[in-house]
N, C-alpha and C positions, 0 to 999 in steps of 0.2 A: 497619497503616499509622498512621503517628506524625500526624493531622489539623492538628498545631501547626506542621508545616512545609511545608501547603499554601503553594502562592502566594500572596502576597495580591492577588493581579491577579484572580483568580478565587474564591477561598475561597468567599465568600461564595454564589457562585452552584452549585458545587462542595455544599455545604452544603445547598443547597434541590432537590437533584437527586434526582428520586424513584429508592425503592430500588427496580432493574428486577433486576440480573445475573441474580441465581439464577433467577429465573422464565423464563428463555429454555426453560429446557429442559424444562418444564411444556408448552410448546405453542409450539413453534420457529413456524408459521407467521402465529399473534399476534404473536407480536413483530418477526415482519421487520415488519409491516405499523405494527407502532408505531414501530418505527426509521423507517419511511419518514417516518411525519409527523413524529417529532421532526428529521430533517433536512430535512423540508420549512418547518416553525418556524421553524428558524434561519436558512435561504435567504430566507425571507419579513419576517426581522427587517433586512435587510441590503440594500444599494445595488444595483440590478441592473445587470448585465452588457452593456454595448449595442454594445461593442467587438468580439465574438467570434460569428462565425457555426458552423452545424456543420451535418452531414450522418449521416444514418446508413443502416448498410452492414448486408449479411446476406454474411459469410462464409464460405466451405468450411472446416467442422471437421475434426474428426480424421477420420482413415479408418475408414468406416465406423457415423461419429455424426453426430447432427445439427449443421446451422449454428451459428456463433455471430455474435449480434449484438453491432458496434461503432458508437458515435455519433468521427465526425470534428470536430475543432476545429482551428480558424485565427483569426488577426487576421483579421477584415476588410477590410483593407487588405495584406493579404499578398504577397509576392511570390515567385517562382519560386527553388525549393530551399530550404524552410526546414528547419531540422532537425527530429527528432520524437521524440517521449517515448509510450510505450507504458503506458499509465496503470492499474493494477490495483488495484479496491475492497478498502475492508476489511470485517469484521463476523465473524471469529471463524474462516472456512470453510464458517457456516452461514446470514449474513445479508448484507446490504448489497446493491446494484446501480447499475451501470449509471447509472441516473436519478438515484440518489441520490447522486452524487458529481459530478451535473449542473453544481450554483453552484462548486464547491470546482475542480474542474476549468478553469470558466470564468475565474475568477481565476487561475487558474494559467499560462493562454496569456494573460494581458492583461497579467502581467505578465512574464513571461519573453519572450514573442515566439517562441514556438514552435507547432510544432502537437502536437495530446494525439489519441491514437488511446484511446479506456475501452473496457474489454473486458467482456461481460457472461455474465461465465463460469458455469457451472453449479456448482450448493450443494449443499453435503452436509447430512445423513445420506444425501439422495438420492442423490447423485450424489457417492462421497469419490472418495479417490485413485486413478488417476492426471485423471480426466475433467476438474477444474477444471484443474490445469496442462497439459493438451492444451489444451485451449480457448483460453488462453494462448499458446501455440508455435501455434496456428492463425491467431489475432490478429496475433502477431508475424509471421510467415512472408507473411499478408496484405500487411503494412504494408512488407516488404522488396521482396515482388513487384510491388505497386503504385505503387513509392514516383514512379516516372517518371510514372506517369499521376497521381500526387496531388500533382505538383509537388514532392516533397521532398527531399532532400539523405541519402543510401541510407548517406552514410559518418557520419552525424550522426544516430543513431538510438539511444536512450538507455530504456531500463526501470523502471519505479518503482512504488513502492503505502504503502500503509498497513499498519500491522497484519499481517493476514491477508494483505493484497494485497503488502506487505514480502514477506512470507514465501513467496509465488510467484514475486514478480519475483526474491528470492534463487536460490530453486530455477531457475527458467526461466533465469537467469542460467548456472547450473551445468549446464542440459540445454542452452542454445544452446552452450557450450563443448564440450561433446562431443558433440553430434551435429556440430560444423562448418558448420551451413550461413548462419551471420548472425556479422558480427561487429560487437557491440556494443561502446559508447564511454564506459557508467556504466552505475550503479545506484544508485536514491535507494531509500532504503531506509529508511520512516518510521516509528519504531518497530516493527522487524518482528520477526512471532510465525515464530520458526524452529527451535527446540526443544522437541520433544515431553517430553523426560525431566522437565519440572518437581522438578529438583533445586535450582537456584539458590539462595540467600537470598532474594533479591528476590520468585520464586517462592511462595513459601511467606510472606511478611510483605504481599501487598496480599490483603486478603479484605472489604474494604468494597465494603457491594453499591452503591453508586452510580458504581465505575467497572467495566472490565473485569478480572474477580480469578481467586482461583485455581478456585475451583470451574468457573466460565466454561472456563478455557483448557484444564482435563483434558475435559472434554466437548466441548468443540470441536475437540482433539488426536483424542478418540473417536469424532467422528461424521464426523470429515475420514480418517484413517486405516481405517476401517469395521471387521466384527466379526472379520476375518481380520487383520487389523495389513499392516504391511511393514517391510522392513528396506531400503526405498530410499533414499538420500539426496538425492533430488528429491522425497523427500516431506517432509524437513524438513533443512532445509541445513545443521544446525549437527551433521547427522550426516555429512556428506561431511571426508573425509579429507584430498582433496586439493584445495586453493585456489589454485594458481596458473593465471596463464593468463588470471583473469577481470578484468570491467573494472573500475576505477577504482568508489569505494564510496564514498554518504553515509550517514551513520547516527547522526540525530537521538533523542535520547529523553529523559521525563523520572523526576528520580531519583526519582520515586515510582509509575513503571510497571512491574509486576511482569515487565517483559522487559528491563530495563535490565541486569542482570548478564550474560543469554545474547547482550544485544546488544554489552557491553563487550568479552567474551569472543569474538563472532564477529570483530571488529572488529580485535581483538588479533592473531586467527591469519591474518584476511587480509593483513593488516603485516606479518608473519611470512612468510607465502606471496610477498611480493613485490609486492601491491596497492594501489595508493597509496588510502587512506582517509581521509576527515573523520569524526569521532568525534565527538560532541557529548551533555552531557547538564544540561541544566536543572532545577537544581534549585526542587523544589518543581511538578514538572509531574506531572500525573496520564499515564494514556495517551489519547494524540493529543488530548492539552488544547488545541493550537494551531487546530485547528476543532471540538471540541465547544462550546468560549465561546470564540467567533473575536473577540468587541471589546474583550478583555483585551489589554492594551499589551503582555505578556511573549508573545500567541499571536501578534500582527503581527509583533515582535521574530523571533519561531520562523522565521514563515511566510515572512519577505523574506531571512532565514538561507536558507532552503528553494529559492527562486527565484534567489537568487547562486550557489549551487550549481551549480543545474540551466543559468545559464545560462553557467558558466566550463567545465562539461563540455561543452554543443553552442558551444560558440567566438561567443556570442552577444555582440557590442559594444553595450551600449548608448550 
């Protein structure tokens, strides 16, 4: 990675970031726990949230696993049938949660005006594929069954994530189309990790360990896929074939995130397929620069990019 074409909204801060990537895989359960507090850091640097209330829910997982838990979000002032985004973390397939996507989430209904269902699906090595995206279509399935008793608007229900959680909501994206029984209105799709093959260019030129690089993403393709592999294409979407059919795609990334070519390239074939897509890539962004240094003027720029989005898919006037 070429350091001379950082941003300069960030560079600097980008610069002083200790070098963590490789060491995840040294002791995955140290570093969730350090990911927690550095996303607890940066919610603690930042204006709190007093606009958005939330609830949390334990519900019916797959058949035959356990619960999963989701915290609910709304305006405060909400009212009857608002539409809903189904929120999925990131962290590789082996880290992040739920809580940790707490502040990032809260901003997100404060300013869209919708409600956020986060799901806090189960992590691999323990748990790889299929269990985190059941947990997921459990989440989802919750939120479609519920949506009269949560007040929400059932034809206005939208999918999205980061990363890793990109990379489910793609896939879950592709299982609700063929299993039939929801039909979704979008998919945001935030830098998302959807190609296992790490062939790219992109692939192979980010190896600086102060962001998410390549030695990262073959090991998290590893410990998500587990030691038997699969040939599904809901386990990573950029292996699916066929793309029509599904909703309407955003897909944000910056050009110096080593999934910016698989994200180019997924973006292309859904165009291809018939899917109407916004494509977007900022140059000089690292991955998911727009909340790791959230008071960069190019990460607000990202982020209100992100929220027009999301709020011209649920038909949100402001």
């Amino acid at each position: 990675m070429n350091l001379q074409q950082l941003h300069p909204d960030f560079a600097e801060e980008f610069l002083a970031t200790p070098v963590y990537a490789d060491r995840i895989w040294q002791d995955i359960p140290a570093t969730r726990a350090f990911d927690e507090l550095m996303r607890e850091k940066i919610a603690a640097e930042l204006a709190p949230v007093e606009s958005v209330i939330t609830s949390d829910h334990l519900v019916p997982g797959p058949a035959g696993e356990p619960d999963v838990s989701v915290r609910l979000y709304a305006p405060a002032n909400h009212s009857v049938g608002l539409p809903a985004l189904l929120w999925i973390h990131g962290g590789g397939y082996v880290m992040g949660s739920m809580l940790g996507d707490d502040y990032m989430v809260k901003k997100m209904v404060e300013a869209v005006g919708c409600a956020v269902v986060s799901v806090d699906y189960r992590l691999a090595p323990e748990h790889p594929f299929p269990a985190p995206l059941e947990d997921c279509y459990a989440a989802l399935n919750w939120l479609f069954s519920q949506s009269q008793t949560l007040q929400l608007d059932s034809t206005r229900i939208a999918i999205g994530g980061i990363s890793a959680g990109g990379g489910l909501a793609a896939a879950l994206a592709l299982l609700a189309r063929d299993r039939g029984e929801f039909a979704l209105v979008f998919q945001m799709l935030l830098c998302p990790m959807i190609d296992d093959n790490n062939s790219t260019p992109s692939s192979h030129r980010i190896t600086d360990q102060r962001t998410w690089n390549r030695h990262c993403n073959i090991n998290g393709w590893a410990a998500y896929l587990g030691q038997q592999g699969t040939d599904s294409p809901y386990a990573a979407a950029a292996r699916a074939t066929d793309l029509s059919g599904l909703p309407s795609a955003y897909i944000p990334v910056g050009s110096l995130d080593l999934f910016v070519d698989e994200n180019a390239h997924y973006a292309e074939r859904l165009e291809a397929a018939g899917v109407p897509v916004e494509f977007s890539v900022y140059p000089g962004g690292v991955h998911a620069f727009e909340f790791i240094y959230p008071l960069a003027d190019v990460s607000a720029r990202a982020r209100d990019s992100h929220y027009r989005a999301l709020k011209r898919a649920l038909n949100i006037i402001a």
